[in-house]
N, C-alpha and C positions, 0 to 999 in steps of 0.2 A: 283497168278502170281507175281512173283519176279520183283523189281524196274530195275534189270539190265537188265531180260529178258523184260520188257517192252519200256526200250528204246534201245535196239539191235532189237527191235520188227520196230521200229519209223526210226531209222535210214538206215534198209536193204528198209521199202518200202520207202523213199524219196530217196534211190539209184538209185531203180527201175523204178520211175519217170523220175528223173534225165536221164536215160539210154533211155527212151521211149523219150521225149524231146530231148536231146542235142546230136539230132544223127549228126555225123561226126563234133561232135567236134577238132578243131585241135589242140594239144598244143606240146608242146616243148619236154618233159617226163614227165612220170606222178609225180616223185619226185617236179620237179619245178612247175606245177601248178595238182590242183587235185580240182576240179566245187564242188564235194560234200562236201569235208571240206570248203570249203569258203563257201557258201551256210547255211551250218547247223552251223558255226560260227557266220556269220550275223544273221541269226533267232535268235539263241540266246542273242545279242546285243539286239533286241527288245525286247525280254521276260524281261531282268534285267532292260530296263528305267524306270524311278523310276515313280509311279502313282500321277497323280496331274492333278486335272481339268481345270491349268489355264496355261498347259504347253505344250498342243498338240505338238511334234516335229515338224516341217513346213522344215525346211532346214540347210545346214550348212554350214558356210561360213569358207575357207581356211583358207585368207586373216588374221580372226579375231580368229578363231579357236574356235570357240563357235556353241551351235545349239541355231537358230531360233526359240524360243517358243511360240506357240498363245494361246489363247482362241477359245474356243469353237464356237464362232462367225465370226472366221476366215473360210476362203472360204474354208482351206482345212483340216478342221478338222476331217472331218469323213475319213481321207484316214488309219491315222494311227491303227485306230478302223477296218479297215477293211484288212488292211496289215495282221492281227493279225487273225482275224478270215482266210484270206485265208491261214496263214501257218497252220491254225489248220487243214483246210480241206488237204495241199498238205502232211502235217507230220501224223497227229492223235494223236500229242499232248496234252493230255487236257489241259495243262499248258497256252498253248495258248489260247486256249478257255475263260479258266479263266480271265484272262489279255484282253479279248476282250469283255467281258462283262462288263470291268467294266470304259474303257475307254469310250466304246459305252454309258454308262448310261449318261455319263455329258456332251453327246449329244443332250436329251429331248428335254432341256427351249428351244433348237434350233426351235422346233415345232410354234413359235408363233411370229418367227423373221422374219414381212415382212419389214423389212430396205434391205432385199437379196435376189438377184435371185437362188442363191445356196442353196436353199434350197436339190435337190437331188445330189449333193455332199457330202451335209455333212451328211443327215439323210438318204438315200439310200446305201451309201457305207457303212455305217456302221448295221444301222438295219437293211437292205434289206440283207444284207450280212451273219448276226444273223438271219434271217428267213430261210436260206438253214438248217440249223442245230437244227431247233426246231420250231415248231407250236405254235409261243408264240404270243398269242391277245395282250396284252401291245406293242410289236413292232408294229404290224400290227392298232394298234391303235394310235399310235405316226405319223405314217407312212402315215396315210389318214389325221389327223391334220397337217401335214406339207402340206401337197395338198392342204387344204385349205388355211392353210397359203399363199401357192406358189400364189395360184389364186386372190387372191386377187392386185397382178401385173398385170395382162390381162388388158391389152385393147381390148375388143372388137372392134371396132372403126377401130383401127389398125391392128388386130387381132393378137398380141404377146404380151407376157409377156415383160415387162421393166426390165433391165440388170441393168446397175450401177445407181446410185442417185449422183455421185460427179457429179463433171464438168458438175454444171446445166445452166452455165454460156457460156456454148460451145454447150450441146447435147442438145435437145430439149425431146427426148423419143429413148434411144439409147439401142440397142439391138444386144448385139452378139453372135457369133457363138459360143461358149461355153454352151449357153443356152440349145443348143438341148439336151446334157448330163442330164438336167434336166427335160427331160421330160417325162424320164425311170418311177421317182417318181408318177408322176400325171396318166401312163399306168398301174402300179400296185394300183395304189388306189382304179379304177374303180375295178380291179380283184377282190379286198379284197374288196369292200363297195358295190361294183354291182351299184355304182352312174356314170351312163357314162358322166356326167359335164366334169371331168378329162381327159377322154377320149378324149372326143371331144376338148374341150381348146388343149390340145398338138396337135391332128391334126390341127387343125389352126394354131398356131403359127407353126408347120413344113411346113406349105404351105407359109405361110407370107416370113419365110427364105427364102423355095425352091426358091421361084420368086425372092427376091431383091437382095441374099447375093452373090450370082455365075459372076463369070468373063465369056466371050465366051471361055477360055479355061477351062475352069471347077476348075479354083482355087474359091477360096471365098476368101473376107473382112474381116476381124475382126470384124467390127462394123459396123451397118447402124444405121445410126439416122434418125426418123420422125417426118415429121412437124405435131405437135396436131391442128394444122387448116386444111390444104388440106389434112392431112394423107400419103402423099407420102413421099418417102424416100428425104431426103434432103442434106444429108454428107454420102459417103462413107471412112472408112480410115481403116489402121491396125496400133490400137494404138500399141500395145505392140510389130508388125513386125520392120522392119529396114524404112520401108515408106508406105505411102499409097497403091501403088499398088503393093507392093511388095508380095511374098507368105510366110506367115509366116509360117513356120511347124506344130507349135502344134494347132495351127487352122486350118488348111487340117486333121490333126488327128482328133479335136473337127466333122468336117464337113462326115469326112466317118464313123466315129462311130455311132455318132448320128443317122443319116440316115439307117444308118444299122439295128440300135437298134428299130430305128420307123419301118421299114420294118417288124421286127419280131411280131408286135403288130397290124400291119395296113393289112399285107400282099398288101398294095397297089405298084404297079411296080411301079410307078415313083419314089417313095422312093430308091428304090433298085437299079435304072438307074443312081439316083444321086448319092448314095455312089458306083456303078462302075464306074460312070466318075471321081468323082472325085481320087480315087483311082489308077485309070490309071495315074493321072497328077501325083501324089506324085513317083508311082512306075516309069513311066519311064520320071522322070524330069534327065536332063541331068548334073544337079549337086546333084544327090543322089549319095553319097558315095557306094563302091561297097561291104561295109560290112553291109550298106542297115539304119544306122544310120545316118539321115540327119542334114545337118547344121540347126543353128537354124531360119536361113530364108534362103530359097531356094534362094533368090538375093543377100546375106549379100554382103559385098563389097571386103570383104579381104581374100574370096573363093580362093584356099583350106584352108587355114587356120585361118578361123572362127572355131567357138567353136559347138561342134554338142549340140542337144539337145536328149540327153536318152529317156525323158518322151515323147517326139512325138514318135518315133520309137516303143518306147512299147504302144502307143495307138493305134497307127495303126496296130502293132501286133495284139494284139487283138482283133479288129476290123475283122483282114481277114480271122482272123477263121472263124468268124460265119459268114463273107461274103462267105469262102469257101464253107461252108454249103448250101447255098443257090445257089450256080454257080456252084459248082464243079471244079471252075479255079484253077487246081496248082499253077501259078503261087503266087495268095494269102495262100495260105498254105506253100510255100515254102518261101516266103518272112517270116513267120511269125518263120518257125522253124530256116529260116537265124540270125533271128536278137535276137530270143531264143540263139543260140550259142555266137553269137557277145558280147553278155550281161554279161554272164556267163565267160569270159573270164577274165583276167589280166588286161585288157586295163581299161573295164569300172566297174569292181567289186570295192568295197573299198576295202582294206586290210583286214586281220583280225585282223589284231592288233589296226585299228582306232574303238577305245571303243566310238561309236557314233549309235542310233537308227534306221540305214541307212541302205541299201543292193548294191544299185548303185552311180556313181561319176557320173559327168557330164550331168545333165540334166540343162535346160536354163527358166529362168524365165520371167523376164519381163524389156524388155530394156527402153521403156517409162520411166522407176524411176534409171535403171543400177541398179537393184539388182539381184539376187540370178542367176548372169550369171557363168554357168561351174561351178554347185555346185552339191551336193544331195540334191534330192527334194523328198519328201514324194510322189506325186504321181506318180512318177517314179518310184517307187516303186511297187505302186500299181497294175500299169497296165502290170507291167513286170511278177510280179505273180501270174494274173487274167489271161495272156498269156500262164503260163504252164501251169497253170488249163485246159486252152481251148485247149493247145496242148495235154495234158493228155485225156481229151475225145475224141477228135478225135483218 
């Protein structure tokens, strides 16, 4: 088989995708924009970033015109490892594949870092992601070491895992809603070890959330802190939102995925009750934009023209596949192939010409520091592509 016939091979089925996905896309003419060439031009940007274990891409600032480089210990490292392996699954590039093995590797020493809650960000997204594509005991071994690592945060006591160790000066034992993303890791571990400890620890701490983290409208907190005397919650706030009570986006994203994801492992309904309601609040909050890409806090102050956040959108994309799975509700399948078109569009694509690691512009990071506001962010990435994947199977 011919090198030219194998990538006119790669290109007609990522068309095809593309065609299954971004139905009634709308554009201008096809000369002025065209989803597949932007698409297979970005991919390629990732394939050529140069390999280095101490340079994960994180983000890229305008402003500075540079990419955000971290280590391996960075929260968001395993996204780029896994950006990589899902364009090998939507293209059948091995290339890709290649290049995802080997970012993935300088992942490991991650296995033994309990300084973090993130442990299934970084080693899930990336080895769990390497496991669709190969029966390899080294991941699946790396994978249940991070669990252990993970648990080693549990409080019983409290019954959750501990989120950050800064601001020990403010929080007492602070826990947030980003957590439940990690609890994907501790549900796979019992699969692969048959140890249900893992098991169990994430249902606890999903039940600890469920009760504290929820407003009576079904938004959620960012953060709850608990007092290690009486064990009750003692500070509610949303650091990184625009205020306390305010609803930050990609924490309503954090809170229906998670929930979701625990559903799939628990099959327990309250799980499932809580990523519908909270789902309803995102879908029909009456400052969602009607190309379904929300601000980066549903109250920011300077509505309409706040700065949207990409990476909420595509996590809640994501999200309502597999919630449509379960419900049968169009209207989360259709939100999901909305914001699949929205994405793929001009508006929020990068160029092709910005020679940068990136697929999408404008996701929101964290306003508590004002950094990586209206930038590309690697997990927007992520979850933008983990969404045609889920739109591809359905």
């Amino acid at each position: 088989m011919t090198l030219n016939f194998m990538m006119k091979k790669h290109c007609f089925k990522l068309f095809f995708i593309l065609l299954s996905v971004l139905v009634s896309c709308k554009t201008e003419t096809k000369e002025q924009y065209n989803p597949q060439k932007e698409l297979e031009n970005r991919y390629d940007k990732l394939l050529h970033y140069k390999v280095d274990s101490l340079a994960f891409p994180r983000s890229f600032s305008h402003e500075k015109q540079e990419i955000k480089k971290v280590p391996s210990k960075d929260w968001t490292s395993g996204f780029f490892a896994g950006n990589l392996w899902q364009i090998y699954e939507l293209t059948g590039n091995v290339d890709f594949k290649t290049k995802a093995k080997h970012w993935t590797a300088f992942i490991e020493k991650e296995k033994y870092n309990d300084r973090t809650h993130d442990m299934g960000f970084k080693v899930f997204c990336s080895f769990g992601n390497g496991l669709k594509h190969a029966d390899n005991q080294t991941y699946k071994d790396i994978i249940v070491e991070s669990a252990t690592t993970l648990s080693t945060r549990f409080n019983k006591k409290i019954g959750s895992i501990r989120s950050w160790d800064f601001n020990r000066d403010v929080w007492q034992f602070p826990v947030i809603i980003d957590n439940m993303m990690n609890l994907e890791l501790l549900f796979e571990a019992t699969k692969i070890s048959g140890d249900s400890t893992f098991h169990k620890l994430a249902v606890t701490h999903a039940n600890t959330t469920l009760k504290n983290h929820f407003r009576p409208d079904n938004s959620c907190y960012h953060v709850v802190d608990y007092d290690t005397i009486s064990l009750q919650p003692r500070m509610k706030v949303t650091h990184q939102g625009f205020g306390d009570e305010t609803s930050w986006a990609r924490g309503q994203g954090w809170a229906i995925y998670g929930y979701t994801m625990t559903y799939r492992y628990t099959k327990d309904p309250k799980y499932l009750e809580r990523a519908i309601a909270t789902a309803g609040f995102f879908l029909n909050h009456k400052n969602l934009p009607e190309d379904g890409i929300p601000y980066w806090d549903f109250d920011a102050p300077n509505i309409p023209n706040a700065s949207r956040d990409v990476s909420a959108g595509a996590i809640v994309a994501s999200a309502l596949v597999e919630l449509y799975g379960y419900t049968k509700n169009e209207d989360y399948l259709n939100y999901s192939k909305k914001v699949a078109n929205t994405m793929t569009s001009s508006k929020y694509i990068l160029p092709s010409d910005v020679d940068i690691p990136f697929i999408l512009d404008h996701s929101f990071g964290d306003w508590s520091k004002r950094s990586e506001m209206d930038e590309p962010i690697v997990y927007g990435d992520y979850y933008y592509l983990e969404t045609l994947l889920r739109l591809k199977d359905v």
